[in-house]
C-alpha positions as CSV (number, residue, x, y, z in Angstrom):
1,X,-31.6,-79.5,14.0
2,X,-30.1,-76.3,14.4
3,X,-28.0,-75.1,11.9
4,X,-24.7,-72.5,13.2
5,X,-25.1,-68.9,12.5
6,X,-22.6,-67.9,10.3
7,X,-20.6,-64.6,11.7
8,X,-21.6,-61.2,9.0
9,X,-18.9,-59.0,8.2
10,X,-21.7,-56.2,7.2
11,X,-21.9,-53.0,7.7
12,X,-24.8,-52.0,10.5
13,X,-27.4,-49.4,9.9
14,X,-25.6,-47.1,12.4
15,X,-22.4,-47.7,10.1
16,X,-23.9,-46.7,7.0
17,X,-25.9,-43.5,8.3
18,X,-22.4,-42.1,10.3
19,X,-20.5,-43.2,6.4
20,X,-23.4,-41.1,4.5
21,X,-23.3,-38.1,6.7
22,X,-19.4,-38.0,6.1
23,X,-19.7,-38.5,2.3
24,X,-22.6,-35.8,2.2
25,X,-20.5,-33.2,4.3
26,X,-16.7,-33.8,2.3
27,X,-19.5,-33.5,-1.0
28,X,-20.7,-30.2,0.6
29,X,-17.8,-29.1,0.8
30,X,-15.7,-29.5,-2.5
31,X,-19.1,-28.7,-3.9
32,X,-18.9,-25.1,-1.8
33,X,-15.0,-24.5,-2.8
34,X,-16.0,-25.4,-6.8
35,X,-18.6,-22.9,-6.7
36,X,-16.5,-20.3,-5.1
37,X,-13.7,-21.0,-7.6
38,X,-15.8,-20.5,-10.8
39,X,-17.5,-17.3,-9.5
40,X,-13.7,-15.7,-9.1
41,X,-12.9,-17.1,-12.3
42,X,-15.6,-15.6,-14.0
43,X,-15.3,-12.3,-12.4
44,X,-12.0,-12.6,-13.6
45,X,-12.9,-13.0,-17.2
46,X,-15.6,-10.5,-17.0
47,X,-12.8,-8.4,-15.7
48,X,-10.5,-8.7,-18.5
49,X,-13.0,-9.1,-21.2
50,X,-14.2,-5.4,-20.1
51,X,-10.2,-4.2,-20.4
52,X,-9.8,-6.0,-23.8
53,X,-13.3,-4.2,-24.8
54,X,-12.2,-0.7,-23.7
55,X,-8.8,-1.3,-25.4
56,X,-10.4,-2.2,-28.8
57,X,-12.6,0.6,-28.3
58,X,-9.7,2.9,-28.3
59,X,-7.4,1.5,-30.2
60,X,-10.2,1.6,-33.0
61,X,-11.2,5.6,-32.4
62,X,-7.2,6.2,-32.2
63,X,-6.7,5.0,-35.5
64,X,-9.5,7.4,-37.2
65,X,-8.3,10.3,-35.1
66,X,-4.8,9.5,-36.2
67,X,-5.8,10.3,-39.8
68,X,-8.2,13.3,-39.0
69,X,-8.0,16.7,-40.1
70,X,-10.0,18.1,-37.4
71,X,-12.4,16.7,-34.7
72,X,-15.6,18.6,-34.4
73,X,-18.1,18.3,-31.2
74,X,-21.7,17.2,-32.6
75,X,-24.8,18.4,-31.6
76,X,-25.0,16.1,-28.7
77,X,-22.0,16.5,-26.7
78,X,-21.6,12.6,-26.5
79,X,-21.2,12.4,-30.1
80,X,-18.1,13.7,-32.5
81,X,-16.9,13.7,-36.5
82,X,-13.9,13.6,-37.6
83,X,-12.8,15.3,-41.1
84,X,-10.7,12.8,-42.9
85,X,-8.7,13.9,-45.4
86,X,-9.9,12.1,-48.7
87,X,-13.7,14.0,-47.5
88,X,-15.4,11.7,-46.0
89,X,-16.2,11.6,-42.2
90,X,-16.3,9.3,-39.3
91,X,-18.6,10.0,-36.4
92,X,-18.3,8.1,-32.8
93,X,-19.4,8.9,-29.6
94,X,-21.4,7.3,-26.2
95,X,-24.7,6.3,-25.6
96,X,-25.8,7.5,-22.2
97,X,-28.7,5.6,-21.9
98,X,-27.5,2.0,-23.2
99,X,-23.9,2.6,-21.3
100,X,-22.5,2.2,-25.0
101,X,-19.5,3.7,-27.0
102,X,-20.5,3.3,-30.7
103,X,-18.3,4.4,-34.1
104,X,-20.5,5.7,-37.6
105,X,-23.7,5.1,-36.1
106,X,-25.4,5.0,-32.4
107,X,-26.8,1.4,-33.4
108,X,-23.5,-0.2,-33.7
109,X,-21.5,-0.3,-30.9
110,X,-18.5,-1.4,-30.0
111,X,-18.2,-1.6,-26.2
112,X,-20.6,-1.6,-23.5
113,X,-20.7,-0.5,-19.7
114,X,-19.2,2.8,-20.4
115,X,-20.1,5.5,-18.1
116,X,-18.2,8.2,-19.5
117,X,-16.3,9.0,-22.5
118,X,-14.3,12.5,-22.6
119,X,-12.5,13.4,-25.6
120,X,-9.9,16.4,-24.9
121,X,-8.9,18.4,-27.7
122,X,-7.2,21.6,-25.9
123,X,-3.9,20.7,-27.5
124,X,-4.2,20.3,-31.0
125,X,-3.0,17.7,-32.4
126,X,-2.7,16.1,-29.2
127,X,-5.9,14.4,-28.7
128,X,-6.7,12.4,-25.0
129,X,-9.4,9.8,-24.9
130,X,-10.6,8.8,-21.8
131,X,-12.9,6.1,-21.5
132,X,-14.6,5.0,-18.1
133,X,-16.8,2.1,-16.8
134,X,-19.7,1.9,-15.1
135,X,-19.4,0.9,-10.8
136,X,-21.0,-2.3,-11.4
137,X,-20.8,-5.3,-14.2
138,X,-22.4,-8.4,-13.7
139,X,-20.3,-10.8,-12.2
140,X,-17.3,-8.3,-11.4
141,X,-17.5,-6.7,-7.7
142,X,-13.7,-5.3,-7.8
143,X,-11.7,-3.7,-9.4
144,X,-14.6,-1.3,-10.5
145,X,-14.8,1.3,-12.6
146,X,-11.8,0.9,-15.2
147,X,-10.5,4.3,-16.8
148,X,-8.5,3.8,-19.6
149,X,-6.7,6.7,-21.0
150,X,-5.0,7.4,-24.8
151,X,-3.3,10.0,-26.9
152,X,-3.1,10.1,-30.2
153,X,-1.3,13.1,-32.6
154,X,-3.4,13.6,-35.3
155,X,-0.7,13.2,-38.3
156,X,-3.3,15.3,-40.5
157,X,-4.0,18.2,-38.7
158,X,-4.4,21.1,-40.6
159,X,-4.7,24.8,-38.6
């Protein structure tokens, strides 16, 4: 006796294979877009980390030149002391090498990927600090290099 086939609603091989090549290729795809978003997302932290770095840096340095009696170059020209007024003295300057700008000693610094550092002092007490970053950070590939530029009276300055 035979018995009746009964009628599959099933997917065929064919089905499945044409299902998983459109789930693999919509996958790619968001999978593509999230990567792209979290590489602009971190260049923009990168981006405003450096910023909030280089402002620190200068807000720190303008606050020790504000109460300065005089600024003198050291004997690297990267490096300078200031003469506060209860005789002691603060020395910062910038690490060519290590891309650094550090404050009392070279092995502490306080921000990183700094190219150049220029301190003007032609119009005493008007003091310009100019800080500027490197061309290239990891992770950042606009937008480069930052200069970020200050001046600061020094309320102490004695003639």
């Amino acid at each position: 006796m035979r018995f009746p086939r009964p009628e599959v609603d099933g997917f065929s091989l064919v089905e499945l294979l044409v299902a998983l090549a459109l789930a693999t290729l919509i996958a790619g795809a968001v999978g593509t877009f999230a990567l792209a978003w979290q590489g602009r997302t971190y260049a923009s932290y990168t981006e405003a980390q450096l910023h909030n770095d280089f402002r620190y840096a200068l807000n720190t340095i303008a606050h020790h030149v504000r109460k300065a009696n005089a600024i003198n170059q050291g004997y690297l020209s990267n490096s300078y002391t200031l003469t506060i007024p209860d005789d002691s003295s603060i020395t910062f300057g910038h690490h060519v090498t290590n891309q650094t700008l550090w404050l009392k000693k070279s092995t502490f610094p306080m921000c990183s990927y700094v190219a150049k550092f220029e301190v003007d002092m032609s119009e005493p007490p008007l003091v310009t600090l100019k800080l500027t970053s490197v061309d290239q950070v990891p992770g950042i590939k606009r937008g480069l290099p930052i200069t970020i530029t200050r001046q600061v009276r020094m309320r102490n300055y004695s003639r």
